[in-house]
C-alpha positions as CSV (number, residue, x, y, z in Angstrom):
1,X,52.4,187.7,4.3
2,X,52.8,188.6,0.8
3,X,53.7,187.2,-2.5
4,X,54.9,187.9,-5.9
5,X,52.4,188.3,-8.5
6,X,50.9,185.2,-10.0
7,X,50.9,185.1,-13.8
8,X,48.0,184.9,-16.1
9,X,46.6,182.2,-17.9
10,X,47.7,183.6,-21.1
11,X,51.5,183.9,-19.7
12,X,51.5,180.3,-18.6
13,X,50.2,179.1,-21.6
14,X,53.0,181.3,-24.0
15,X,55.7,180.4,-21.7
16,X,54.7,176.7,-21.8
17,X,54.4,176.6,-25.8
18,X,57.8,178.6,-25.7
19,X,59.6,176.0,-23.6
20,X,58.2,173.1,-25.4
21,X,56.1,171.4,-22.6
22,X,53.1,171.8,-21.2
23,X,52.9,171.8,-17.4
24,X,50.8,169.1,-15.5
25,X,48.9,172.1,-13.1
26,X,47.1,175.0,-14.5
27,X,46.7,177.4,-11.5
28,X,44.9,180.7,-11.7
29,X,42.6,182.7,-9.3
30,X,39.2,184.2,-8.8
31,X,40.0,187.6,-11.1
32,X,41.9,185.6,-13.9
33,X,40.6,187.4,-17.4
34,X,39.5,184.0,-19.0
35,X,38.3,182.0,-16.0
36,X,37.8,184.1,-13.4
37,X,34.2,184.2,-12.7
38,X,34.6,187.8,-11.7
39,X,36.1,188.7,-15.1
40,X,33.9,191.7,-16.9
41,X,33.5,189.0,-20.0
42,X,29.8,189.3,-21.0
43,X,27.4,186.6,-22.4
44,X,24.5,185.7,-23.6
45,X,22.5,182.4,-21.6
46,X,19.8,182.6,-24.5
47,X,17.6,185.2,-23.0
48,X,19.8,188.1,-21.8
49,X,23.0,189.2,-21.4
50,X,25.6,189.0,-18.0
51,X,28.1,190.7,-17.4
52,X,30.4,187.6,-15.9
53,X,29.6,184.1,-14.6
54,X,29.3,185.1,-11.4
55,X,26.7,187.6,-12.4
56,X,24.9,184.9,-14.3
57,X,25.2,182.6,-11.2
58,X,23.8,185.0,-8.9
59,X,20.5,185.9,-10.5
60,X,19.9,181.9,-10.7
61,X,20.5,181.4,-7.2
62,X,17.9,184.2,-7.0
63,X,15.5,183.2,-9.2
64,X,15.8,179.7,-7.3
65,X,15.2,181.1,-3.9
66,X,12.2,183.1,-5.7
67,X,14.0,186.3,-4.9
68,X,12.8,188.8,-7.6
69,X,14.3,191.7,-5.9
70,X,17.5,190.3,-5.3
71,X,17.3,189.2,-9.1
72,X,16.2,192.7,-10.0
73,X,19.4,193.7,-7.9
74,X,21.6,191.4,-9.8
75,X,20.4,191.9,-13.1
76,X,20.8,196.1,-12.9
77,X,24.6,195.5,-11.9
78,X,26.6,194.8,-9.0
79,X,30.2,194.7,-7.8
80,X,32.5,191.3,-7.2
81,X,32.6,191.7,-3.7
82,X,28.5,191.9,-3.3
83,X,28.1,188.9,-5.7
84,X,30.3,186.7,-4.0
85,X,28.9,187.3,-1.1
86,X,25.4,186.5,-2.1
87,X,26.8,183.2,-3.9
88,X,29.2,182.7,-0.5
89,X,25.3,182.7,1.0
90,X,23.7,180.4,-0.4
91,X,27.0,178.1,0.3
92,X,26.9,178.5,4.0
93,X,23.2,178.3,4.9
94,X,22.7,175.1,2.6
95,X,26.2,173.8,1.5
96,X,24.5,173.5,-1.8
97,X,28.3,173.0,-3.5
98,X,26.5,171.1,-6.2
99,X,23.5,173.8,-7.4
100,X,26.0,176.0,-7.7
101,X,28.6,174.0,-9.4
102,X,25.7,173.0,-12.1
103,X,24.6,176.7,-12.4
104,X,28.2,177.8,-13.2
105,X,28.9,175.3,-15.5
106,X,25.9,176.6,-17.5
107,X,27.1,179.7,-17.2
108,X,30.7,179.0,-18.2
109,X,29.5,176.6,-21.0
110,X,27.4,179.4,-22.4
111,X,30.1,181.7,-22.6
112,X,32.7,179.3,-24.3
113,X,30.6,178.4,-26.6
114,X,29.7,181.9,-27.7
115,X,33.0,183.1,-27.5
116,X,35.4,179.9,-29.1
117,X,38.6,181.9,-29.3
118,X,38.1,181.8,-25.2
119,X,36.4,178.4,-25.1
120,X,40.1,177.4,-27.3
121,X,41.8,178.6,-24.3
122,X,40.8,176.4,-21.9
123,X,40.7,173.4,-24.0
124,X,44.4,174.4,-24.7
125,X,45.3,173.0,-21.0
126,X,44.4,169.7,-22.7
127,X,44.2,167.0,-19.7
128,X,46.1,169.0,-17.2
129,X,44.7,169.7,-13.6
130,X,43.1,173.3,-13.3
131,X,43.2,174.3,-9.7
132,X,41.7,178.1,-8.8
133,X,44.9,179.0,-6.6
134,X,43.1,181.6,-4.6
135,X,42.1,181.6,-1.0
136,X,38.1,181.6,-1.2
137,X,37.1,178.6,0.4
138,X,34.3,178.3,-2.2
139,X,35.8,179.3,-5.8
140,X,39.7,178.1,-4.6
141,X,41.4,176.3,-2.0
142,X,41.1,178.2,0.5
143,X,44.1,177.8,2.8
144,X,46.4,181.2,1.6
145,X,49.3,179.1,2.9
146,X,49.0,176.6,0.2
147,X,49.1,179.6,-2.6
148,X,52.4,179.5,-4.5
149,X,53.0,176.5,-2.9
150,X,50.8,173.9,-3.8
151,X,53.4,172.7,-6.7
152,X,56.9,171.1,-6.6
153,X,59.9,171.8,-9.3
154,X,58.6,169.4,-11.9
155,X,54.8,171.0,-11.3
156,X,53.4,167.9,-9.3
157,X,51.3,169.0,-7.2
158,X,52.9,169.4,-3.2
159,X,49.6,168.1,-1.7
160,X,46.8,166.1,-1.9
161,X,43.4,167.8,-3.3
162,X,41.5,166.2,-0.8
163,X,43.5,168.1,2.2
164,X,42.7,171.8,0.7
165,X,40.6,173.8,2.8
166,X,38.9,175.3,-0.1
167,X,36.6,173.8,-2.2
168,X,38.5,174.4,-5.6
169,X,34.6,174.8,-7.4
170,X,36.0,177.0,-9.6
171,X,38.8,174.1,-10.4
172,X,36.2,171.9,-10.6
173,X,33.4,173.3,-13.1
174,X,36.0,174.4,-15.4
175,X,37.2,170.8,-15.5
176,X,33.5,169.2,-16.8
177,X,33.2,172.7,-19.3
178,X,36.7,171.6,-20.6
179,X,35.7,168.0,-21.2
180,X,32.6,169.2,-22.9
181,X,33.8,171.7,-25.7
182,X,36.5,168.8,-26.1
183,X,33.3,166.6,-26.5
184,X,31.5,169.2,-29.2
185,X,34.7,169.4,-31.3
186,X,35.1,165.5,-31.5
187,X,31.9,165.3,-32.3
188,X,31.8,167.8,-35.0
189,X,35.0,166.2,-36.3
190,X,33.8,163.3,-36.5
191,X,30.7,163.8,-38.6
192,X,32.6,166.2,-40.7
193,X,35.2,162.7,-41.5
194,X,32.6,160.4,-41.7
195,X,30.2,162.7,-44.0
196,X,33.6,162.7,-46.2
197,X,34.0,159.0,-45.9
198,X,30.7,158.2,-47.4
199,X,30.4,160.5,-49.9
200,X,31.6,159.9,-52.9
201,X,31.7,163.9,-54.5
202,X,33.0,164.7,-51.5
203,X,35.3,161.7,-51.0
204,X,36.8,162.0,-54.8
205,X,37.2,166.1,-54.1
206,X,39.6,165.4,-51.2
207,X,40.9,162.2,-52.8
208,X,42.3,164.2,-56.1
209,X,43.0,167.9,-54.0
210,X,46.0,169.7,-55.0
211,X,48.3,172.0,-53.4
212,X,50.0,173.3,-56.3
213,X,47.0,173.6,-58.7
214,X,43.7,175.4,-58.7
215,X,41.0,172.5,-57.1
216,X,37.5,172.6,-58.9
217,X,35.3,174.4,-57.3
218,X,33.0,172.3,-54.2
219,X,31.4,175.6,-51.9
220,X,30.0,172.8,-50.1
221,X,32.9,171.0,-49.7
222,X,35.2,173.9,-49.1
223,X,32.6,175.4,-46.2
224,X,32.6,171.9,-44.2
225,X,36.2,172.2,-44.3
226,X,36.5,175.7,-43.3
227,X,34.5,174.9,-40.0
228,X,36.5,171.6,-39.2
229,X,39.8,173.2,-39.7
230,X,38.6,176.5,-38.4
231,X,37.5,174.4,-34.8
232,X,41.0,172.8,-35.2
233,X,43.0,175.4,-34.8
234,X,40.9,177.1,-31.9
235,X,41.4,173.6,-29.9
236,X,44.8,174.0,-29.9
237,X,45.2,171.1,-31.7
238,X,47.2,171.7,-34.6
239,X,49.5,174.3,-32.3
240,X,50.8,171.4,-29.8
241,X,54.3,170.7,-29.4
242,X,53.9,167.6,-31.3
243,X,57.1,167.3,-32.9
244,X,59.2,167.2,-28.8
245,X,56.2,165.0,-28.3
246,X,56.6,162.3,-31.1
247,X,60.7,161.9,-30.5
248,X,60.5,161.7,-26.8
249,X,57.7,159.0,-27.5
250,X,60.1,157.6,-30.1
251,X,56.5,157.6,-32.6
252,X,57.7,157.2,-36.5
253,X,55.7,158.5,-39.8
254,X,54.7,155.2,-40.8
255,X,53.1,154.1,-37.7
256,X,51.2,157.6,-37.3
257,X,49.3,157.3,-40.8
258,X,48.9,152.8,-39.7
259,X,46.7,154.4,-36.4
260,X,45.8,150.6,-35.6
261,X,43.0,150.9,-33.1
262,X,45.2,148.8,-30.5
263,X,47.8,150.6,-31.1
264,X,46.0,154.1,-30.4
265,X,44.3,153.0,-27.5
266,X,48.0,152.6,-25.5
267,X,49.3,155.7,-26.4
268,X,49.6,158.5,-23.7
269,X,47.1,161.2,-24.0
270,X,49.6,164.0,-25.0
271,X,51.3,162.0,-28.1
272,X,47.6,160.6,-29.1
273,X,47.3,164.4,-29.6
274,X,50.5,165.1,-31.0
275,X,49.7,162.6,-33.6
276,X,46.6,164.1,-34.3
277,X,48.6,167.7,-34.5
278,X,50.9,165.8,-37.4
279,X,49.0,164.7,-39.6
280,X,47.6,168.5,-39.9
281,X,51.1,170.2,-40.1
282,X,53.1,167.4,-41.5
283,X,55.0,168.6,-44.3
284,X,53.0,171.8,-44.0
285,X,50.9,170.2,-46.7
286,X,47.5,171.0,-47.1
287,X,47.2,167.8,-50.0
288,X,48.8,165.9,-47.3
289,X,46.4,166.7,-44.7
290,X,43.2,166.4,-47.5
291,X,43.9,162.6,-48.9
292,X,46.1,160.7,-46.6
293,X,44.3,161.9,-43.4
294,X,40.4,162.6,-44.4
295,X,40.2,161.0,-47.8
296,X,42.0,157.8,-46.6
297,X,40.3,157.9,-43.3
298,X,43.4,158.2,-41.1
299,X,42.2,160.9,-39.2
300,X,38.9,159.6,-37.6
301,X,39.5,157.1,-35.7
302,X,41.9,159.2,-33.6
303,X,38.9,161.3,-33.0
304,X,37.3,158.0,-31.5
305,X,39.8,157.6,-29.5
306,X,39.5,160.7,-28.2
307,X,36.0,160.4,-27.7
308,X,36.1,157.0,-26.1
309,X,39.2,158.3,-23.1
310,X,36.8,161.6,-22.5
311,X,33.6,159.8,-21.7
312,X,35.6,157.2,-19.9
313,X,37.7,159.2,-17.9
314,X,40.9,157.9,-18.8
315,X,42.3,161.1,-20.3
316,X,43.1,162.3,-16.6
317,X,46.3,162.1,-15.2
C-alpha cells in the first residue's frame, strides 16, 4: 500500500494561517524536522549536547538500566533505526510507556526552551490535538491503515484515540511540552504586567508613551518590554487570525478593552486568544498597545485566564 506524501509541520501551519483557520488535528510523523524525535536538531540538557530527542532518550534509558557501554554507544553517535530500537526495548520488556514519556518530555522541554523560535512552533498549534501519524506502535498510532485516514472533511478526527493500536507517545509528550512553554510565557507575561502595574516610573512611562514622538529614555523599561513582546510574537500570539476570529464570534472593541473576568472566562479558547492578539495589533498602534493594554491593565487578566484553563485543563477540545 502506498500513499501520497504527508506534509510538514511548517506546510500545515502556512497553509492554515493562509486560509484563515486553524485545523482541530496536527498530524506529523516520526522524521518531522520540528517534532520528530529522530530530527538531527541538537541540544543541550545542561551537561552535554544530543544530537536529537531520541538520542537524548536513549542514553537515559541507559544510564537507568546502569548500562555504561550502551551509554558510551549512544553518546559517540548512532543511527534512527539503532535508537529506536533500543528505546522500542526497553518498551517491550517492561512497558515502561511512562519513563519514557517523562524522559522525552525532558528532552523535548530542553530543546524548546533553548531553541524558542522551535518551541514558538509548537505552541502555534495552540489547543489543537497533536497526533504522531506514523505507524510505530510506540512514537504513533501504530495501525498504517489509520494513516491518512484518521481525519474527516472538517479535520475531526475519524476514530476514537483510545482504539489506535499505537501508543501515540510522541502525541502525547508533545502535548504536556506544549502546555508548559504556554505556562512559562504566561508566566513571564504576567510578572512583566504586574511589575508595570505597581510601579509607578514604570507605570507613568507606558502611561504617557508616544508613537509619533521620541519617548524619554527608560533602558530598563524598554529591555522588559523587548523580552515580553519579543516572547509574544514567538507564541504565535500576535500572528493569529484574530480578526475571522472576533467577527465569527461577533466580539466588538468595547467589550475587548471591558475584559470582565465573567465575561472572559465564557469565551472559547481560540477568540480568548484572538482578543489577546488585538489588543497587540489593533490599530497597528504601538501607543495603543503601551497605555490602554499594559498601562490600564487590560492585558493581564487575559493572561489569568489563560493560566487558570491551562492548569485546569479546560483549554482542550
Amino acid at each position: 500500500m502506498t500513499f501520497e506524501r504527508k506534509k510538514t509541520y511548517n506546510e500545515q501551519i502556512s497553509e492554515c494561517y493562509h486560509d484563515g483557520v486553524l485545523p482541530r488535528i496536527f498530524t506529523f510523523d516520526c522524521d518531522d524536522e520540528v517534532f520528530g524525535p529522530f530530527s538531527e536538531t541538537y541540544f543541550s540538557d545542561g551537561v552535554m549536547r544530543f544530537a536529537s530527542v531520541a538520542a537524548y532518550t536513549a542514553a537515559r534509558l541507559a544510564l537507568a538500566e546502569d548500562d555504561a557501554a550502551l551509554y558510551e554507544r549512544v553518546i559517540a553517535g548512532m543511527n534512527h533505526e539503532t535508537l529506536q530500537s533500543i528505546i522500542q526495548k526497553v518498551y517491550d520488556e517492561s512497558e515502561e510507556t511512562a519513563a519514557i514519556s517523562r524522559i522525552m518530555t525532558d528532552g523535548y522541554l530542553a530543546l524548546f526552551r533553548e531553541d524558542s523560535e522551535l518551541g514558538g512552533k509548537l505552541m502555534s498549534t495552540r489547543n489543537r490535538v497533536l497526533i504522531c501519524e506514523d505507524e510505530d506502535i510506540l512514537f504513533g498510532i501504530g495501525d498504517v491503515e489509520n494513516v491518512g485516514k484518521i481525519t474527516d472533511s472538517e479535520g475531526e478526527l475519524r476514530v476514537s484515540p483510545d482504539d489506535f493500536e499505537g501508543e501515540n507517545i510522541l502525541g502525547a509528550v508533545l502535548t504536556d511540552v506544549r502546555k508548559r512553554l504556554w505556562l512559562d510565557y504566561i508566566e513571564r507575561s504576567e510578572r512583566f504586567l504586574s511589575r508595570v502595574l505597581n510601579d509607578d516610573n514604570m507605570l507613568k512611562w507606558c502611561r504617557s508613551y508616544s508613537f509619533v514622538v521620541e519617548n524619554p529614555a527608560y533602558p530598563e523599561m524598554e529591555a522588559a518590554l523587548n523580552v515580553f513582546l519579543r516572547d509574544t510574537h514567538r507564541s504565535g500570539v500576535s500572528s493569529t487570525d484574530y480578526a475571522r476570529v472576533l467577527s465569527d464570534a461577533q466580539i466588538d472593541e468595547e467589550s475587548i478593552w471591558r475584559g470582565s473576568p465573567g465575561w472572559l472566562r465564557h469565551l472559547d479558547y481560540d477568540v480568548l486568544l484572538a482578543c489577546i492578539a488585538f489588543q497587540f495589533r489593533a490599530r497597528h498602534s504601538m501607543g495603543t498597545l503601551m497605555d490602554s493594554a499594559i498601562g490600564r491593565g487590560t492585558l493581564l487578566p487575559y493572561f489569568a485566564e489563560l493560566r487558570f484553563r491551562l492548569l485546569s485543563e479546560t483549554f482542550l477540545l
